[in-house]
Backbone as CSV, one residue per row, in Angstrom:
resi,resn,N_x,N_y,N_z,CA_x,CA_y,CA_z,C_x,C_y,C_z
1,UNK,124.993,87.729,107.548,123.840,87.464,106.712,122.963,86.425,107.400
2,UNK,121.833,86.811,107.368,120.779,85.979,107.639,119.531,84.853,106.651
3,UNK,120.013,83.957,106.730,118.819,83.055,105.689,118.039,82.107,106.343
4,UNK,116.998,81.863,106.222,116.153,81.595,107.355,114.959,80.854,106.234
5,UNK,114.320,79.954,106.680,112.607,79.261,105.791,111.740,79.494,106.983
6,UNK,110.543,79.485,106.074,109.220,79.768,106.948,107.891,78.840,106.263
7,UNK,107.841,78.423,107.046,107.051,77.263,106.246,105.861,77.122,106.997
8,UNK,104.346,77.415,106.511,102.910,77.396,106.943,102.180,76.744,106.205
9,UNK,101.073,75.684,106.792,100.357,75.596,106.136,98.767,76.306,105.770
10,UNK,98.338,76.569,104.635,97.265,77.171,104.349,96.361,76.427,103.763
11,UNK,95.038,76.937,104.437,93.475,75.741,103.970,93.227,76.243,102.597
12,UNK,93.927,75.548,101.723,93.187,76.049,100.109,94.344,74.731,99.149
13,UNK,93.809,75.059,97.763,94.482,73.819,96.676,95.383,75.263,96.123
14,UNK,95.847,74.540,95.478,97.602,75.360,94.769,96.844,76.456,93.980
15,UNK,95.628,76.605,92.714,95.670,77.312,92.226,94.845,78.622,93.238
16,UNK,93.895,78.462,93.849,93.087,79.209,94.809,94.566,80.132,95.894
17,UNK,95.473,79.650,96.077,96.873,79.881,96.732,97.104,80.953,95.877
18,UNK,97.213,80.778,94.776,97.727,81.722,93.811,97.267,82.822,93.524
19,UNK,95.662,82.413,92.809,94.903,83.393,92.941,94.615,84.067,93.995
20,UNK,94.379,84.054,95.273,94.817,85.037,96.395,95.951,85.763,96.573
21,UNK,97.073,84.835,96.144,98.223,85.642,96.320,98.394,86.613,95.654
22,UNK,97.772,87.082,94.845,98.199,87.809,93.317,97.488,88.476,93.052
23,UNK,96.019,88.380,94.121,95.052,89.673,94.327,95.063,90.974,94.561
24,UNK,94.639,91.979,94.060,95.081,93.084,94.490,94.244,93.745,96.127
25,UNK,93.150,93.362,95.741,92.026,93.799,96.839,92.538,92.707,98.478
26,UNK,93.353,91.492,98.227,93.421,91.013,99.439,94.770,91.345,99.451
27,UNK,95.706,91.965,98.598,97.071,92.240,99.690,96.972,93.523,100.441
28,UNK,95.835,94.749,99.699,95.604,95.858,100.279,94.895,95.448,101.467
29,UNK,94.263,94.777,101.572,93.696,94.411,103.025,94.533,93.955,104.080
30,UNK,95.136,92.649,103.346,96.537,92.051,104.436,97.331,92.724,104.799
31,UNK,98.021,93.579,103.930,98.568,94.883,104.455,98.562,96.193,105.253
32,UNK,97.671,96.466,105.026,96.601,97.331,105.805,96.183,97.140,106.995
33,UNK,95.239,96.284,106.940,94.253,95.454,107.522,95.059,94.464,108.698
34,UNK,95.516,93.815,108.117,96.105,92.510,108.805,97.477,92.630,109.088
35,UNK,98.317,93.515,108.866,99.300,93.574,109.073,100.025,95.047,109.798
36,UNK,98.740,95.682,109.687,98.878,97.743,110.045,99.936,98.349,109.643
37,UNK,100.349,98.006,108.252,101.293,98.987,107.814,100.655,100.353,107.678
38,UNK,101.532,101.437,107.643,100.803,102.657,107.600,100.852,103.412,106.305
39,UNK,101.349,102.458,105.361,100.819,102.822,103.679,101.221,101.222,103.064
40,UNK,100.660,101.154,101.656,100.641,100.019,100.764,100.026,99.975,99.983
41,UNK,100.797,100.444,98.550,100.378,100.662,97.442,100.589,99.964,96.545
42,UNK,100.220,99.048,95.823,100.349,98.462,94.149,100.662,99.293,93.090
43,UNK,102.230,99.586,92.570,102.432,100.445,91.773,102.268,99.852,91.057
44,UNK,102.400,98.706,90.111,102.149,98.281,88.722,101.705,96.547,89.118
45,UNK,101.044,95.745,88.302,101.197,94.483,87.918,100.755,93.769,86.451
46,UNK,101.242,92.867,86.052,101.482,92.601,84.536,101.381,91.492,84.841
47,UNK,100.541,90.855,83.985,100.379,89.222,83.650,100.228,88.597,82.351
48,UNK,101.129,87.676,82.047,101.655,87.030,80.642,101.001,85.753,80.802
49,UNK,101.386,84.779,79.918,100.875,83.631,79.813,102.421,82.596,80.433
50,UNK,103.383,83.353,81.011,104.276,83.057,81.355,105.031,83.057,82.616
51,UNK,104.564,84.753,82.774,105.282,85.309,84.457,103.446,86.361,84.992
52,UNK,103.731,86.653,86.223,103.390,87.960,86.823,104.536,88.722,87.096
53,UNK,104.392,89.741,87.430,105.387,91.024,87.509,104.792,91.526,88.834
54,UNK,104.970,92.032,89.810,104.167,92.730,90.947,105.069,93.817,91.668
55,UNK,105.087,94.873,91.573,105.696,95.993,92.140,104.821,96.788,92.788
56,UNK,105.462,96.817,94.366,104.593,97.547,94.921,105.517,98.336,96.678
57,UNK,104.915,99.543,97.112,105.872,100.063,97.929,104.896,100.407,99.239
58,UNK,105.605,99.568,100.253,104.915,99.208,102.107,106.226,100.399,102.679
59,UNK,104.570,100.717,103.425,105.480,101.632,104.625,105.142,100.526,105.886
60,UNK,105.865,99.350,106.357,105.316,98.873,107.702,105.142,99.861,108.809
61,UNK,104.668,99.940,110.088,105.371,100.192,111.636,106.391,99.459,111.513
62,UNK,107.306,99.835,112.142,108.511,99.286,112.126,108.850,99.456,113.896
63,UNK,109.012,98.377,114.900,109.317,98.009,115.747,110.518,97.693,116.041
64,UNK,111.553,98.481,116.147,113.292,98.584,116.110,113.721,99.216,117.575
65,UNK,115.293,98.961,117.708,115.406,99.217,118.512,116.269,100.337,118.149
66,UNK,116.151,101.522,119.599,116.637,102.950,118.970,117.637,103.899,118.316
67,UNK,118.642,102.638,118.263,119.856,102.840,117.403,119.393,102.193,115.697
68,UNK,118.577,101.566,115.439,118.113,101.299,114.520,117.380,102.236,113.848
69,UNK,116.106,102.474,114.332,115.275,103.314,114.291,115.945,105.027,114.011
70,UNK,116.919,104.994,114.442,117.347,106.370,114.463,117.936,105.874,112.443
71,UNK,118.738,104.889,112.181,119.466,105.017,111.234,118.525,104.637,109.986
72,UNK,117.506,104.360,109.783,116.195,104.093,108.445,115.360,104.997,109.011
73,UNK,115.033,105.893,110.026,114.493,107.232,109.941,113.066,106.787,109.945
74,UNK,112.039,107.995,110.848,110.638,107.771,111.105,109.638,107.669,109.681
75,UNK,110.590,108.011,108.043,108.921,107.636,107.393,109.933,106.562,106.620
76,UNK,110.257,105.157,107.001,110.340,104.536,106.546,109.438,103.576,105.485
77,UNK,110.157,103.452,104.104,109.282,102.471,103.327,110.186,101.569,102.141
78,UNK,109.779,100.535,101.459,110.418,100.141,100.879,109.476,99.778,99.466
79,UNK,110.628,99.188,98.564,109.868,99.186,97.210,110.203,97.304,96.733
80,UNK,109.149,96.600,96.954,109.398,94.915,96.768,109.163,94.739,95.139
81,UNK,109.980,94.458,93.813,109.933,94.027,93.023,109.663,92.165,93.153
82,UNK,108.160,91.675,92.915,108.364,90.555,92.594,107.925,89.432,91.697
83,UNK,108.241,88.367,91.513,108.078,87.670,89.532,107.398,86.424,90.504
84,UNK,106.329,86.086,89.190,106.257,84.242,89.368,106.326,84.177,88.322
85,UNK,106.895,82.777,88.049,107.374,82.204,87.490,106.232,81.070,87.072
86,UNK,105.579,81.667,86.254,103.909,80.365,85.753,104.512,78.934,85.738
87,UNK,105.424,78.528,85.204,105.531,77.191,84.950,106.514,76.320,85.881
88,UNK,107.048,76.878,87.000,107.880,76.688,88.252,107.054,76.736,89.420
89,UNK,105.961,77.599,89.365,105.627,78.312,90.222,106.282,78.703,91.444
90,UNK,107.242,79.822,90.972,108.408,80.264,92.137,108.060,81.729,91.864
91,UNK,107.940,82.114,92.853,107.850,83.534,93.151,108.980,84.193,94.225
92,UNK,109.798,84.940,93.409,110.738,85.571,93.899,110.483,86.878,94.103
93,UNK,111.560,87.705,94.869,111.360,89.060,95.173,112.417,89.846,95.673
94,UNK,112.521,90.694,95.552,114.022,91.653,96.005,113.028,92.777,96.913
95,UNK,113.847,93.682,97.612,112.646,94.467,98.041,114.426,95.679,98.472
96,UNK,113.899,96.865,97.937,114.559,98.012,98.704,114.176,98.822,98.781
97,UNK,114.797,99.187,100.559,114.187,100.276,101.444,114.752,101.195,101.329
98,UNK,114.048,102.379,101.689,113.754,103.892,101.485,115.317,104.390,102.275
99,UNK,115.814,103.546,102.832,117.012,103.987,103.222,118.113,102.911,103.680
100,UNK,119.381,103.372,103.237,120.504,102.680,103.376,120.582,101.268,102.251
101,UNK,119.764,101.738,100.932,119.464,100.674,99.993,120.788,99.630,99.867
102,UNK,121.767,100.716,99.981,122.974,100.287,99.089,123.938,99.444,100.396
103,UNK,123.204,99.108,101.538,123.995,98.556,102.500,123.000,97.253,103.111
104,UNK,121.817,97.147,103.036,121.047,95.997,102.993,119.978,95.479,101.977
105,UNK,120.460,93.929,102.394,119.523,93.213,101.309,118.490,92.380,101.850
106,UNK,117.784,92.336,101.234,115.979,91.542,101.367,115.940,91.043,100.481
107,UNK,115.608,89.741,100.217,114.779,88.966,99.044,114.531,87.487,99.588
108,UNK,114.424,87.041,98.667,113.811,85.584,98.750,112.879,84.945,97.738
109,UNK,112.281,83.170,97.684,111.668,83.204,97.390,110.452,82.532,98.022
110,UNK,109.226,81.680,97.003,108.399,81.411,97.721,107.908,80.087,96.662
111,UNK,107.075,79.209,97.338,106.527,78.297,96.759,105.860,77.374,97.662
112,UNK,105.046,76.551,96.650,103.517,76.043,97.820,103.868,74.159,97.068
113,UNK,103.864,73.656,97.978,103.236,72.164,97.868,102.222,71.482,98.565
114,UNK,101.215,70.779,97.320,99.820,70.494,97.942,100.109,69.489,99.178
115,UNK,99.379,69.094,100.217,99.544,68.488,101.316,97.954,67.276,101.464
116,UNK,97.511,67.896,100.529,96.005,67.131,100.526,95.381,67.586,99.426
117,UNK,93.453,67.460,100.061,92.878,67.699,99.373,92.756,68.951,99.275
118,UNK,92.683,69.748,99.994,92.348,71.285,100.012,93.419,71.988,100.882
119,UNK,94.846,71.703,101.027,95.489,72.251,101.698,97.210,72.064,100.856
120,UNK,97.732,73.460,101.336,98.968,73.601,100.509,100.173,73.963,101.857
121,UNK,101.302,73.655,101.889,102.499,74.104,102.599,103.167,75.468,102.039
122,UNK,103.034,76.928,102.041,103.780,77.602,101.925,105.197,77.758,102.622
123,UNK,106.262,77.630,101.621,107.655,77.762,101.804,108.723,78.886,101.459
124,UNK,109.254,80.120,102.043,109.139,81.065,101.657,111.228,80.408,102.232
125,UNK,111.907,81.254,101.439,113.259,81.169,101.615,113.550,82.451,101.644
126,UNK,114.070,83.389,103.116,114.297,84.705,103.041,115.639,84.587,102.995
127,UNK,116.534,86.040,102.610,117.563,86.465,103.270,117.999,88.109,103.311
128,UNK,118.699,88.243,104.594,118.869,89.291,105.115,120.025,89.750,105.353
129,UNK,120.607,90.670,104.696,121.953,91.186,104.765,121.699,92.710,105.348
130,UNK,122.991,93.094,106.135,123.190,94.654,106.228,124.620,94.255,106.573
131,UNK,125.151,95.236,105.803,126.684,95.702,105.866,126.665,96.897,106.394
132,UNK,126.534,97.342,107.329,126.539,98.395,108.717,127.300,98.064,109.680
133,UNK,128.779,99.200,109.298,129.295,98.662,110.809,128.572,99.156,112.079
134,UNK,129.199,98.088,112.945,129.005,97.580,114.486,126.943,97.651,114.876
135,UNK,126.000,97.524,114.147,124.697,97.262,113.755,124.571,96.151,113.310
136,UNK,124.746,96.322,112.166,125.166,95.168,110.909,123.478,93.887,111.617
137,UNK,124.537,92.981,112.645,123.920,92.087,113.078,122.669,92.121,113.510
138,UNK,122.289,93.673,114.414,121.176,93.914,115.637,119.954,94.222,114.249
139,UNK,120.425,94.651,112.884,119.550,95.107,111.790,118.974,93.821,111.240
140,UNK,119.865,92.672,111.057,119.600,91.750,110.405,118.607,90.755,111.558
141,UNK,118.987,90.976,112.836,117.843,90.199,113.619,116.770,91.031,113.862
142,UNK,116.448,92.518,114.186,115.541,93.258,114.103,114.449,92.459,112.543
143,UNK,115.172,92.736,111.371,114.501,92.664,110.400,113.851,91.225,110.048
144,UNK,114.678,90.656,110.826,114.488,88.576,110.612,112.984,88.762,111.786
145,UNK,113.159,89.054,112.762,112.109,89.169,113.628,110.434,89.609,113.352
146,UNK,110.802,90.817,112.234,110.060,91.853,111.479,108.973,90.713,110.573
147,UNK,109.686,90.338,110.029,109.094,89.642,108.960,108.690,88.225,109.404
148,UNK,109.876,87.712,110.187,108.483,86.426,110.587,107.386,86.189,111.182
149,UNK,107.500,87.677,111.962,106.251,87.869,112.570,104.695,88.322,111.919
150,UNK,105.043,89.236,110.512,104.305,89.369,109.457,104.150,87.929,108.691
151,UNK,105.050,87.266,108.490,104.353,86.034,107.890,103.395,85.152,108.801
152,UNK,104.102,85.036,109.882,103.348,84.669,110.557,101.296,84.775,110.726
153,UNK,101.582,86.501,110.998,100.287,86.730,110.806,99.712,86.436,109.791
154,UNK,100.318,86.929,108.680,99.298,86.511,107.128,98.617,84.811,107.541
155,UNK,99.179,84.017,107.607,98.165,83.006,108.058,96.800,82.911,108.452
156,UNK,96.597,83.246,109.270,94.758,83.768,109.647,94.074,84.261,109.175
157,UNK,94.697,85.614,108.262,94.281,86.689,107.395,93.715,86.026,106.078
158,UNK,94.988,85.521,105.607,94.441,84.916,104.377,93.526,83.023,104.997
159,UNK,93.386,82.536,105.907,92.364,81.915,106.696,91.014,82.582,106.106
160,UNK,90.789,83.719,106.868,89.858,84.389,107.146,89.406,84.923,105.856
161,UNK,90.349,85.157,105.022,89.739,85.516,103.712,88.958,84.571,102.659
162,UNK,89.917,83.980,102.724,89.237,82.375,102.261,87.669,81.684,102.763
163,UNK,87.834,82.009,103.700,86.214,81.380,104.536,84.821,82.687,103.721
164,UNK,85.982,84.309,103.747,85.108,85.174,103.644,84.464,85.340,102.192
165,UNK,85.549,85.099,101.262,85.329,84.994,99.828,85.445,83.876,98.934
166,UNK,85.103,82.950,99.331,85.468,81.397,98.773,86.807,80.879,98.905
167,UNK,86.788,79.343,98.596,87.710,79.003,98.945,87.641,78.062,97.410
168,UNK,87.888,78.223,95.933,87.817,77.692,95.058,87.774,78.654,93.675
């Protein structure tokens, strides 16, 4: 198992953080756009005076190596169930893929502390399981690789969005 933090900072105040995050029009872009998955859809989202709800199913590119690639198959996608939590502000998430659900795990969570005046620390706590024999490991660093490199990018993206559509 793999558990790993990723921690960025982003030019914006906590609630502007949020409200981007929880956009529909900028994750279809980040996704899309900023990240070249080759589908990404928003199947449902729900907002209370309590939680959000956000379900939604990414086909990334997926950059594996060919014993991998052979075993999650060329139309790979997965389905990310995830909650915030209004009065914590913790946003968690589970996410399962289109294949071998029942042998790896994805989730984590996420949360922002202000750093200033207009700037927040995103802190994201992943972890990565596959119970695959003699793989197992090469899946869980493939996939650790996968994703920090997507978080990574989101940085600029949502940068760039911010400059493009306000930042308030």
């Amino acid at each position: 198992m793999s558990k790993f933090t990723l921690v960025h900072e982003i030019n914006c105040d906590a609630d502007t953080f949020w409200r981007v995050f929880l956009d529909q029009e900028y994750n279809k872009k980040l996704y899309l756009e900023g990240l070249g998955f080759n589908a990404y859809d928003i199947l449902e989202q729900h907002e209370t005076d309590t939680t959000v709800t956000r379900k939604v199913k990414g086909a990334p590119k997926m950059n594996l190596p060919g014993p991998i690639a052979k075993l999650v198959g060329a139309n790979f996608s997965y389905v990310e169930d995830g909650k915030l939590d209004r009065a914590s502000k913790l946003w968690t998430w589970k996410v399962t893929p289109s294949s071998m659900a029942d042998k790896v795990r994805n989730e984590g969570s996420l949360r922002i502390e202000p750093i200033g005046d207009n700037k927040v620390r995103r802190i994201a706590d992943l972890v990565v399981e596959a119970k695959v024999f003699g793989v197992g490991g090469l899946i869980e660093s493939s996939l650790e690789k996968q994703l920090r490199e997507g978080w990574e990018a989101s940085v600029p993206f949502m940068h760039k969005w911010l400059a493009e559509h306000g930042n308030g």
